[in-house]
C-alpha positions as CSV (number, residue, x, y, z in Angstrom):
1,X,-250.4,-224.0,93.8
2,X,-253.6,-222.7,95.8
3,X,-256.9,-223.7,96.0
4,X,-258.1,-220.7,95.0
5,X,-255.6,-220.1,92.0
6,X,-257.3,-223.2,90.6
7,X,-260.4,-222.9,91.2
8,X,-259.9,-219.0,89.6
9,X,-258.1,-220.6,86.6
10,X,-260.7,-223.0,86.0
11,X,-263.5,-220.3,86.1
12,X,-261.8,-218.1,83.7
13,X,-261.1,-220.8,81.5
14,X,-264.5,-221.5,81.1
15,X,-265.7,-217.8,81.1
16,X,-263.6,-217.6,78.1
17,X,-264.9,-220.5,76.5
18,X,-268.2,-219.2,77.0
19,X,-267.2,-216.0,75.2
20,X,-266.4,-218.3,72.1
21,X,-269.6,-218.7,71.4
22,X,-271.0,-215.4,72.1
23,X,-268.6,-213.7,70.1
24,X,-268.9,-216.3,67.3
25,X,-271.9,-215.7,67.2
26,X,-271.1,-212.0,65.9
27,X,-268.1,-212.6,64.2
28,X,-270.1,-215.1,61.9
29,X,-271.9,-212.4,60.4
30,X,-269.0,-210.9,58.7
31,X,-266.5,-214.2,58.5
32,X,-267.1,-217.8,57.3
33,X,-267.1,-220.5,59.2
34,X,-263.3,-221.3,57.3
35,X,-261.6,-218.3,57.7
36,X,-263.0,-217.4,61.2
37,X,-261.3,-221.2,62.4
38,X,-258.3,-220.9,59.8
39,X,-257.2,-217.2,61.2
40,X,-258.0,-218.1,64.8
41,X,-255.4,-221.2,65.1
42,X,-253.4,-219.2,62.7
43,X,-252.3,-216.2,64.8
44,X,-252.8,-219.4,68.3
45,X,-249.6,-220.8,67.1
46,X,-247.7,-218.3,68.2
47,X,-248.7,-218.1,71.3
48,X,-248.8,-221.9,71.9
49,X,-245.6,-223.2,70.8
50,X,-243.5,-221.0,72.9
51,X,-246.2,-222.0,75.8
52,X,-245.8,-225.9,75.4
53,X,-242.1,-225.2,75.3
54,X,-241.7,-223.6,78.3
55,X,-244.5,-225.4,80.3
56,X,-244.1,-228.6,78.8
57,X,-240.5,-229.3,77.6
58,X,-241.8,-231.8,74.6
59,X,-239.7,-234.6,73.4
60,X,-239.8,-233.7,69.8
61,X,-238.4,-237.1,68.5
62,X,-241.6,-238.7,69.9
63,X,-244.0,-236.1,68.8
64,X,-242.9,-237.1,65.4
65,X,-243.8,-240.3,66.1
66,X,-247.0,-239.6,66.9
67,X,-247.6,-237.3,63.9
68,X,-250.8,-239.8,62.4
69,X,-252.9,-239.2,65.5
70,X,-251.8,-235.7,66.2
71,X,-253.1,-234.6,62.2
72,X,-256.2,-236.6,63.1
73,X,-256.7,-234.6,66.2
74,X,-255.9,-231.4,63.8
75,X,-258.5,-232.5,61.4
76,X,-261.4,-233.2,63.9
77,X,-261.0,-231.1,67.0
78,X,-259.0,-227.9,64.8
79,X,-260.8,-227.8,61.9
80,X,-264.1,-230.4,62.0
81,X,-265.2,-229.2,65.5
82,X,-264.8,-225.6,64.8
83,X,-266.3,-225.1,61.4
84,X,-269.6,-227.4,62.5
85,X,-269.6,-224.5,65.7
86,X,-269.5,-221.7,63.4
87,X,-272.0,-222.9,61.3
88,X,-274.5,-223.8,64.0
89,X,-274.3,-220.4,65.6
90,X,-275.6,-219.1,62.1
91,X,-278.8,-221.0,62.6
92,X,-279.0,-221.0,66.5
93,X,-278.4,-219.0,69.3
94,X,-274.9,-219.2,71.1
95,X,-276.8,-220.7,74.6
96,X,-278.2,-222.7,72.6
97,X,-275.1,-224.3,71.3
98,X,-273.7,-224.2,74.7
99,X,-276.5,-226.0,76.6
100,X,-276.3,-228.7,73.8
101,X,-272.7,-229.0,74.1
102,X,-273.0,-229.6,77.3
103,X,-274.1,-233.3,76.3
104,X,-270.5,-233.8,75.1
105,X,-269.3,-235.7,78.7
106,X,-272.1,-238.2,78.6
107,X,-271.7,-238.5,74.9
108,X,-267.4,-239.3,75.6
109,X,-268.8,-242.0,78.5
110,X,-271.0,-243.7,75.8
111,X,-268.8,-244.0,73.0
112,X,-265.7,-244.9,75.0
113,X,-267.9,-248.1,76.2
114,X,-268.5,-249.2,72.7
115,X,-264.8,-248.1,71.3
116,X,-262.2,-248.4,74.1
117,X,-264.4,-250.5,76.3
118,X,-264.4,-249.1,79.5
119,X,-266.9,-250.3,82.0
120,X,-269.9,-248.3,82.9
121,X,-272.4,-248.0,85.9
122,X,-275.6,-248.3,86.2
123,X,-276.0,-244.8,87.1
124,X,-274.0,-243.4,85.0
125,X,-276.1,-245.0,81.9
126,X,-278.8,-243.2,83.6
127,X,-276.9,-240.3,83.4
128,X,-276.5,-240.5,80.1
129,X,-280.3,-240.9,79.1
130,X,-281.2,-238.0,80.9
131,X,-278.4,-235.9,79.2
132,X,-279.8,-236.8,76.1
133,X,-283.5,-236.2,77.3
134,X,-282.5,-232.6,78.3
135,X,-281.3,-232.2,74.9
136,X,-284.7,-233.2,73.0
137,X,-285.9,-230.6,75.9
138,X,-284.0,-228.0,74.1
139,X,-284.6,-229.6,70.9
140,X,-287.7,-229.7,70.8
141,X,-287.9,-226.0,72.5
142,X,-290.1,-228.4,75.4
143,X,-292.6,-229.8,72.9
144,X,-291.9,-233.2,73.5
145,X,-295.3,-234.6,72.4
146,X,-294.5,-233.2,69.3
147,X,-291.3,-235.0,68.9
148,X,-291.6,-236.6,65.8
149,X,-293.3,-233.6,63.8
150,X,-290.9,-230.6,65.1
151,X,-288.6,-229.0,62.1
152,X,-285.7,-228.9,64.3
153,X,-283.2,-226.1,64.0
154,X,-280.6,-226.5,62.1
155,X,-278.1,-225.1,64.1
156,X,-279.2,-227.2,67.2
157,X,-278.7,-230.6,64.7
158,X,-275.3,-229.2,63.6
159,X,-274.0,-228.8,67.3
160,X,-275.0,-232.5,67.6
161,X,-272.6,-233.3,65.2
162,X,-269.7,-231.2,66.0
163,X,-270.8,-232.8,69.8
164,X,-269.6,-236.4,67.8
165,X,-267.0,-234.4,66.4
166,X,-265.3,-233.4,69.8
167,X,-266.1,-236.7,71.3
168,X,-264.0,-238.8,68.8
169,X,-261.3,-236.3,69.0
170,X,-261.3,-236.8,72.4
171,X,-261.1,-240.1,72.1
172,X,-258.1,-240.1,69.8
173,X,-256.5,-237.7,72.9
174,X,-256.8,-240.3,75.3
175,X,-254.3,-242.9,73.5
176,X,-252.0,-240.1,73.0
177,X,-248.6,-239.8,75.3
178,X,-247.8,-236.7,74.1
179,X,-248.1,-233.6,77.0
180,X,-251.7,-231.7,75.9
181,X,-250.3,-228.5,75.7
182,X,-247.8,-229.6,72.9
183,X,-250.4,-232.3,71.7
184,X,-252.5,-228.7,70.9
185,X,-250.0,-226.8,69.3
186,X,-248.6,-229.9,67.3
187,X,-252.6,-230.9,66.2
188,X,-252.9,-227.1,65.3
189,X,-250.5,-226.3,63.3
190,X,-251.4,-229.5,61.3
191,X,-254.8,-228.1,61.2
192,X,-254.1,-224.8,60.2
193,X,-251.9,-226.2,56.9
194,X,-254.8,-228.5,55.8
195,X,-257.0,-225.4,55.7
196,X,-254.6,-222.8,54.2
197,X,-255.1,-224.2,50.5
198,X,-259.2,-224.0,50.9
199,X,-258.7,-220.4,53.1
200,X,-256.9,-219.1,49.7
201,X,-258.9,-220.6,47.7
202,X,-262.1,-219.1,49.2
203,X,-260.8,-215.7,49.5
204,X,-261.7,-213.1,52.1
205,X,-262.9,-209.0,51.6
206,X,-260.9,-207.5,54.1
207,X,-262.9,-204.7,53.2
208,X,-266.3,-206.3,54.6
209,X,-264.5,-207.1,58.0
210,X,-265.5,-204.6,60.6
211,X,-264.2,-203.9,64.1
212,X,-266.4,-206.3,66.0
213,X,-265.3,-209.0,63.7
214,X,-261.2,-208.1,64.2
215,X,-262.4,-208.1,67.8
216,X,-263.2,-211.3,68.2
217,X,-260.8,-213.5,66.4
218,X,-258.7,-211.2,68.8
219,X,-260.4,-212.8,71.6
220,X,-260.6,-216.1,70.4
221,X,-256.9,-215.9,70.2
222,X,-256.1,-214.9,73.3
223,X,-258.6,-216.3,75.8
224,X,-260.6,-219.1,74.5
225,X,-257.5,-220.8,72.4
226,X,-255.0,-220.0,74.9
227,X,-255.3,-218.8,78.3
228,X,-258.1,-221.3,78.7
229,X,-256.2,-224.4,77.5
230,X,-253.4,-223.1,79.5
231,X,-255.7,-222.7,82.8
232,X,-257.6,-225.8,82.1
233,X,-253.9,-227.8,81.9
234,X,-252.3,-226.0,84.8
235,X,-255.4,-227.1,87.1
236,X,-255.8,-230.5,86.1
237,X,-252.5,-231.5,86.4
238,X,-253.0,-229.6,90.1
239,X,-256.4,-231.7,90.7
240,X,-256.9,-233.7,88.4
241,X,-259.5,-234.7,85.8
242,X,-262.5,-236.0,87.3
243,X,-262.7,-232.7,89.2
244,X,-262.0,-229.9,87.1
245,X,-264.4,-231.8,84.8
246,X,-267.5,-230.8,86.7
247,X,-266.2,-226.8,86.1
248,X,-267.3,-227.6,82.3
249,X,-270.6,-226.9,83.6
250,X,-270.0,-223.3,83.8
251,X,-269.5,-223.2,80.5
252,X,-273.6,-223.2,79.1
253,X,-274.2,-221.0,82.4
254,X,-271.4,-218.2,81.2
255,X,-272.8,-218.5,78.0
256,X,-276.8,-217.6,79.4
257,X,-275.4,-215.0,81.4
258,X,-273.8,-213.2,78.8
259,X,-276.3,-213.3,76.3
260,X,-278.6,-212.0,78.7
261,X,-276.8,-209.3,79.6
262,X,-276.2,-208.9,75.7
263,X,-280.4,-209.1,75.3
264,X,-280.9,-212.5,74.6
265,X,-284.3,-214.1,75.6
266,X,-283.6,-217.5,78.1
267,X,-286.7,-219.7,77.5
268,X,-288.0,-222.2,79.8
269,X,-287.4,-225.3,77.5
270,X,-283.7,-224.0,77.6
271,X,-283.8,-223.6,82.0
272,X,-285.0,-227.5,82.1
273,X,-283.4,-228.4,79.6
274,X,-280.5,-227.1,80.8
275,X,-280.9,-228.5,84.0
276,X,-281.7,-231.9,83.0
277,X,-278.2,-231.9,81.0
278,X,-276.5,-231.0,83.7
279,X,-277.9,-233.4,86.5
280,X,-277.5,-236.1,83.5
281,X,-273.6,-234.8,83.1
282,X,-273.2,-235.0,87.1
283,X,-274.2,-238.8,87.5
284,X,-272.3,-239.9,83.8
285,X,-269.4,-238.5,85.5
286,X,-269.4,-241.2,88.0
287,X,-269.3,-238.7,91.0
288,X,-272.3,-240.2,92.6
289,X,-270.6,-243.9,92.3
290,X,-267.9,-242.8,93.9
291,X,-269.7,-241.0,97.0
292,X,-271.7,-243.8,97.1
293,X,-268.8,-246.7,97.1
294,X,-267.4,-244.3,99.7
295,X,-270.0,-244.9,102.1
296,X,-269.7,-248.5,101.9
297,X,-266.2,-248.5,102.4
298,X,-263.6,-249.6,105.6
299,X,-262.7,-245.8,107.1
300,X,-259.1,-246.7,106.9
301,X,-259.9,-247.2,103.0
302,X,-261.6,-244.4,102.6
303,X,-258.7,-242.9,104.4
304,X,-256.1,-244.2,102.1
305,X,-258.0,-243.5,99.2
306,X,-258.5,-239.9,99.6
């Protein structure tokens, strides 16, 4: 595969995870939070079955045996993560959310020291401080002297927690042998029967759902749960991890762009707070270890490494 495929897939991918958020946004004015996640990975699963299948081949016999982490994964990164993300953009603005999920790397580095205990740099526990310092930017809308007296949003506080959300379900991903694309699908539909019995329950006016709103659970269907786990899979398994990771970036940039261009306001707590996240996401990533080990290195090392 080229260069440039990837790096196009992994752009895309992002764009359309940026669109998530936008078009939640909207869409959360005439959904709730339930049905807007329970019809999304509804109408996903049949799209990403047939994908795993054909991408993916999966060993059924041992996705049943991994069925305990796999409705885990369902209940916090299917149903958890997404109804916290709907509920946030109620309160906050989509770049908002974005730029705050943008702590989620750092967040995965941190917890993965304390739960799976992995080894951490110097650097990168720098990286993670400033991260989090980016985030009280944001926060705090850049009134950091007034730290301890702000009412903070509540839609800022509730991406925090869908942030935990994610970064445990990530977590759980990691000790998982099963390929991701099937891992999704599997985790999904799991997800999507947990919620049916409460999606019932609640009830939905189908008369109260307008076009925008049929518009984008189309769109979340199609691009943000699909052909952006489908890019994002495709490239890393091309590249790798470590460097498709720093395209996550984009995401909280997409996001800006789009909400500008849809007449959102960008503030300047939001630019440096931004910036901070991302420059704290850059050195928790362990990039900068890396370049810098490389420097110190035997050339026929380096060589070999690379």
């Amino acid at each position: 595969m080229g260069a440039f495929r990837i790096w196009l897939m992994l752009i895309l991918c992002n764009l359309f995870w940026a669109g998530n958020y936008v078009f939640g946004k909207y869409v959360i004015a005439e959904m709730t939070p339930l049905w807007i996640t329970f019809s999304r990975w509804l109408l996903a699963l049949f799209f990403l079955f047939p994908i795993a299948c054909f991408f993916e081949k999966p060993d059924w016999k041992a996705v049943r045996q991994a069925w305990i982490p796999l409705v885990g994964m369902g209940a916090l990164g299917g149903i958890g993560y997404n109804l916290v993300l709907y509920s946030a953009l109620q309160y906050t603005s989509a770049t908002n959310a974005a730029l705050v999920s943008a702590l989620n790397p750092g967040v995965i580095v941190l917890c993965s020291v304390f739960l799976l205990r992995e080894r951490i740099s110097g650097i990168q526990v720098s990286g993670v401080v400033l991260s989090l310092f980016g985030v009280l930017v944001i926060l705090t809308q850049g009134k950091l002297g007034q730290v301890f007296h702000t009412e903070y949003n509540t839609g800022d506080l509730y991406m925090l927690a869908a942030v935990m959300i994610w970064t445990f379900y990530s977590i759980l991903g990691k000790r998982l042998a099963i390929p991701p694309i099937t891992a999704t699908a599997v985790s999904t539909l799991f997800a999507t029967l947990m919620m049916a019995p409460f999606a019932l329950a609640q009830g939905i006016d189908m008369a109260n759902i307008g076009p925008l709103a049929v518009t984008g659970i189309i769109y979340m269907v199609i691009f943000p749960s699909v052909c952006s786990f489908v890019f994002w899979n495709l490239s890393v398994r091309a590249i790798g991890a470590s460097k498709a990771g720093v395209f996550l970036n984009l995401i909280p940039v997409f996001t800006a762009m789009i909400s500008m261009i849809l007449g959102e306001k960008i503030t300047g707590a939001q630019v440096w707070g931004g910036l901070l996240v991302f420059l704290g996401v850059y050195l928790t990533s362990g990039m900068l270890d890396r370049k810098w080990g490389g420097r110190t290195q035997d050339p026929a090392l380096k060589a070999e490494s690379n």
